[in-house]
C-alpha positions as CSV (number, residue, x, y, z in Angstrom):
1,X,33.6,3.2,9.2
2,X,31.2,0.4,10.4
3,X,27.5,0.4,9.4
4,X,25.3,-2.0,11.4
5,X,23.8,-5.0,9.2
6,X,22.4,-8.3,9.9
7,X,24.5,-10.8,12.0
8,X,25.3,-12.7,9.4
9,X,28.2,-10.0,8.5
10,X,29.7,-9.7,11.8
11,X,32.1,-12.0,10.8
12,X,33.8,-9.2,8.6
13,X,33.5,-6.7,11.2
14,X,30.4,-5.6,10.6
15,X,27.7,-5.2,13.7
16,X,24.1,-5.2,14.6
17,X,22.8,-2.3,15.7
18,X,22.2,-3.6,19.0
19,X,25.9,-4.5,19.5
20,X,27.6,-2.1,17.7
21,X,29.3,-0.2,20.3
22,X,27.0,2.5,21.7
23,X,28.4,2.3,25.6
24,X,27.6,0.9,28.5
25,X,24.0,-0.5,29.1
26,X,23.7,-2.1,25.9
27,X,24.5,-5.9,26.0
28,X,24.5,-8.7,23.2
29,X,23.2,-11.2,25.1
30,X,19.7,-9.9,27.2
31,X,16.0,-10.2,27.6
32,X,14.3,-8.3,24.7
33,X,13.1,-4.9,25.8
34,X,9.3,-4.7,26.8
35,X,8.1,-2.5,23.6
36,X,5.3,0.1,25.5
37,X,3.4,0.0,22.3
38,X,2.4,-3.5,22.2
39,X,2.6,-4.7,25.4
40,X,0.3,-4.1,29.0
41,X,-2.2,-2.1,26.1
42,X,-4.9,-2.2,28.9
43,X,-2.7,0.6,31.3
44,X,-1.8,3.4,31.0
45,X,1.6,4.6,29.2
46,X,3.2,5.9,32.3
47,X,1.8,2.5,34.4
48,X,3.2,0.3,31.4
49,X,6.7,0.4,33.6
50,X,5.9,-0.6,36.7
51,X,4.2,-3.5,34.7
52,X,7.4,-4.4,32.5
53,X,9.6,-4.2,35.9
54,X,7.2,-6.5,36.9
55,X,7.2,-9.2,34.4
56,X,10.9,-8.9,34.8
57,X,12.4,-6.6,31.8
58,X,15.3,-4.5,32.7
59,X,14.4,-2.6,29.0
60,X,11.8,-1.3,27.6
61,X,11.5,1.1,24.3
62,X,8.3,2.8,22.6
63,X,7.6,4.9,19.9
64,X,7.3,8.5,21.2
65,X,7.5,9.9,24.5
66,X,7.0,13.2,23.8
67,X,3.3,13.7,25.1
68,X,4.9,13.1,28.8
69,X,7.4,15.0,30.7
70,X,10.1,14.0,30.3
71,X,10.8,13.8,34.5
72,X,7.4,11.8,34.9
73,X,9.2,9.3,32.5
74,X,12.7,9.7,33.8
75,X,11.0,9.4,37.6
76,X,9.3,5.8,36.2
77,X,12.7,4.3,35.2
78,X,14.5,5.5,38.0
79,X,11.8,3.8,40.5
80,X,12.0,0.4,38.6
81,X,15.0,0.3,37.7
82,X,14.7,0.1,33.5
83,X,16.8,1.4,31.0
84,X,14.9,2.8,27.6
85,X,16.5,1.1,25.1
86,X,15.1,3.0,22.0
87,X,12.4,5.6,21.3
88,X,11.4,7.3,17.8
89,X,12.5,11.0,16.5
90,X,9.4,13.3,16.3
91,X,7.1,11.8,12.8
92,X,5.1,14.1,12.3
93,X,1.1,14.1,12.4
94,X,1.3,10.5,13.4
95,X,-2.5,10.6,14.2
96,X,-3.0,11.9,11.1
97,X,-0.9,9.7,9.0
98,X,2.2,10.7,8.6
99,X,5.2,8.0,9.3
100,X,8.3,10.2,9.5
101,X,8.8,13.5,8.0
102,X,13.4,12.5,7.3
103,X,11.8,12.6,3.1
104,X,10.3,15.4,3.0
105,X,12.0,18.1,1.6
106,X,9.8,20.9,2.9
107,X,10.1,19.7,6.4
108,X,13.9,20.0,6.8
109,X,13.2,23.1,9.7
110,X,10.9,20.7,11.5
111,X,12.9,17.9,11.5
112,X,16.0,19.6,13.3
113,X,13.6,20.9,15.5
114,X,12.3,17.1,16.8
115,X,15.6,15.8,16.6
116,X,16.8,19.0,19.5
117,X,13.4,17.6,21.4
118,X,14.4,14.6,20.8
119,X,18.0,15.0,22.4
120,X,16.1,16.9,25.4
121,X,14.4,13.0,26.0
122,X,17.4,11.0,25.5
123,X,19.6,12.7,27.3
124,X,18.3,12.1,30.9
125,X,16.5,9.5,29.6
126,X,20.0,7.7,29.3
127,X,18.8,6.2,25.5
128,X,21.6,5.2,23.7
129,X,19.5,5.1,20.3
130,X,17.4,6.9,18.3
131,X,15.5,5.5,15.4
132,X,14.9,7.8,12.7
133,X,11.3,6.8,10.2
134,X,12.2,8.1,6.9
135,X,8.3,8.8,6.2
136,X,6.0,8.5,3.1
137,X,6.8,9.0,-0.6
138,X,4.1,12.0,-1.1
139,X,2.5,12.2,-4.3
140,X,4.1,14.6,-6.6
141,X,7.6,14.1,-5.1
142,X,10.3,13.1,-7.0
143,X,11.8,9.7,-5.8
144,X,15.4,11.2,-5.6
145,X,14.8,13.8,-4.4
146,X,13.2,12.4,-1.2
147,X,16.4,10.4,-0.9
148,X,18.8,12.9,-1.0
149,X,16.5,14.6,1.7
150,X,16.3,12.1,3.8
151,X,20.6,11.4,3.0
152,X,21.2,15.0,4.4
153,X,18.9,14.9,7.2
154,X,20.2,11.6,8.3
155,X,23.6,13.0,7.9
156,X,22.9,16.1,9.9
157,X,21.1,13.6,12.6
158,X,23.7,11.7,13.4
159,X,26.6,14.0,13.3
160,X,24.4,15.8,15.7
161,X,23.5,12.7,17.8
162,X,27.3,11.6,18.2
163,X,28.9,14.1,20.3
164,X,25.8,12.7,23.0
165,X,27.0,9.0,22.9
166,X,23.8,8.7,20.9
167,X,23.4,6.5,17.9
168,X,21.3,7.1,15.2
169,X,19.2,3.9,13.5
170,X,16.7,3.2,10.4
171,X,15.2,0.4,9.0
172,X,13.0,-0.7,5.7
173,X,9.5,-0.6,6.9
174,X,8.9,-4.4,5.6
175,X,11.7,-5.8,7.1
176,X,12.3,-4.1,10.9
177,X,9.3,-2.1,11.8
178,X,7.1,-4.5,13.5
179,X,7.5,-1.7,16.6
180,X,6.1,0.8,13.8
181,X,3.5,-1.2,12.8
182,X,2.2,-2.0,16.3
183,X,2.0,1.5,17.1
184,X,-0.7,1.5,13.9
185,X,-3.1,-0.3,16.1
186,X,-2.0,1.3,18.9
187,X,-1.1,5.1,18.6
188,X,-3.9,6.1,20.5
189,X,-2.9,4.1,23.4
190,X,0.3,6.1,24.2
191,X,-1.6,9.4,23.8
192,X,-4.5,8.3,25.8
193,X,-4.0,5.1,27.5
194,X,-7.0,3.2,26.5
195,X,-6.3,-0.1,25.3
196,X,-5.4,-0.8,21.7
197,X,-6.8,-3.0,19.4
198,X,-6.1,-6.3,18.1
199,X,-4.6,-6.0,14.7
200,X,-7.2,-7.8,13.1
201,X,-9.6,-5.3,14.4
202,X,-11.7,-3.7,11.3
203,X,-10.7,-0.3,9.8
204,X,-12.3,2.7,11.7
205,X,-12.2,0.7,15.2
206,X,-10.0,3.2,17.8
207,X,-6.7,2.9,17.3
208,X,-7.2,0.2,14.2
209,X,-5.3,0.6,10.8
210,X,-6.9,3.3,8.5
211,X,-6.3,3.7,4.9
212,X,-3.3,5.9,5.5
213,X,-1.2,2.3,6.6
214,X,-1.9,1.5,3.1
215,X,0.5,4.1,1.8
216,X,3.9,3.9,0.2
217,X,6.6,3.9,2.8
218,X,9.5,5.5,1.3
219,X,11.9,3.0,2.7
220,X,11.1,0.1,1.8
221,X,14.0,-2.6,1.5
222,X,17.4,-3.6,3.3
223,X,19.5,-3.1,0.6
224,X,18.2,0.6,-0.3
225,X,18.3,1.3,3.6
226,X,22.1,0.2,3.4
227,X,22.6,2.6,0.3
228,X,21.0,5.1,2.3
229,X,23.7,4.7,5.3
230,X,26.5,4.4,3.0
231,X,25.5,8.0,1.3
232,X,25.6,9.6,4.4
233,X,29.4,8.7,4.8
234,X,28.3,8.7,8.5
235,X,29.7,6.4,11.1
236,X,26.9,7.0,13.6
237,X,24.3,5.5,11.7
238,X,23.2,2.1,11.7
239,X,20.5,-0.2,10.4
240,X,18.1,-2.0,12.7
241,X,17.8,-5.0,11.7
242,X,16.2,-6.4,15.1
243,X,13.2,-4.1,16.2
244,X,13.4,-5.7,19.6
């Protein structure tokens, strides 16, 4: 069983989740992938390809794709010639505040229903990965019991991601989730289009942090993300270490 950690462990056979094996299309050696969340913020989403195939990425990845069609996407890689690299599992009210529903234990039903939409985008999509955000610690809720939710969701995930060729990835939100933090600034501007914010914008501009970003993100570190893997005795899941 291999578990993807930093590349500092390949050594003992150990792999990055962006080598560990998840078919053709994904190489060790390329041009990071053109994240559609931070990048070309003044277009629109569905223009943001034609503008990474421009600057010259061959990849791209973004948060959710899930307020398209999923031909209108398929029909912008096709014309360009771009692979997605890596998009998000449905995280709930994202608008709202929520950062992944995979901890909360009342939202088991609704998370196997966005991982099946999930599949219906990465399958002609041709994604290889998923990344999986394991959501907020709520108040109220017991700390280990929001881990063994998210354990058996992640468990069910990627057993149900494998048969697809399609790997299933998390990562502590202080260490890899500078794509999820973008998307804080700019959520709006994959819905809408409208350009996002600067990060230093103040609180209440469009699309700028609200107090919500403050709140505890129930993963939080490498070492409990790696507990996390190990617990699912999976061997389709796999930490992202590089959010690239």
């Amino acid at each position: 069983m291999h578990h993807a950690t930093s590349s500092a462990e390949t050594g003992a056979g150990i792999h990055t989740a962006s080598s560990a094996g998840f078919g053709a299309g994904v190489s060790t050696v390329h041009k990071p992938a053109a994240h559609l969340n931070r990048l070309f913020g003044d277009l629109p989403f569905l223009d943001r390809f034609d503008a990474a195939a421009q600057a010259g990425y061959g990849r791209v990845e973004f948060m959710f794709p899930y307020s398209y069609p999923v031909e209108q996407i398929a029909h912008r890689l096709c014309s360009h010639g771009l692979q997605v690299v890596r998009f998000c599992l449905p995280a709930g009210d994202w608008m709202g505040g929520e950062r992944g529903i995979a901890c909360h234990p009342d939202r088991m039903g609704e998370f196997r229903y966005g991982l099946e939409e999930a599949i219906r985008y990465a399958r002609p999509l041709g994604t290889r990965q998923l990344r999986c955000l394991a959501g907020l610690l709520l108040p109220g809720l017991a700390p280990d019991l929001a881990r063994q939710t998210l354990v058996n969701n992640l468990r069910y995930a990627a057993a149900a991601l494998k048969p697809h060729g399609i790997a299933l990835q998390i990562a502590p939100h202080s260490v890899a989730d500078a794509a999820c933090a973008a998307s804080m600034v700019s959520a709006a501007s994959i819905i809408s289009g409208a350009r996002a914010p600067h990060p230093s914008s103040p609180p209440g501009a469009p699309g700028a942090p609200g107090p919500c970003d403050a709140a505890d993100h129930f993963l939080t570190g490498r070492a409990q993300a790696l507990a996390v893997i190990r617990d699912t005795g999976s061997d389709n899941l796999f930490l992202q270490d590089d959010p690239t």
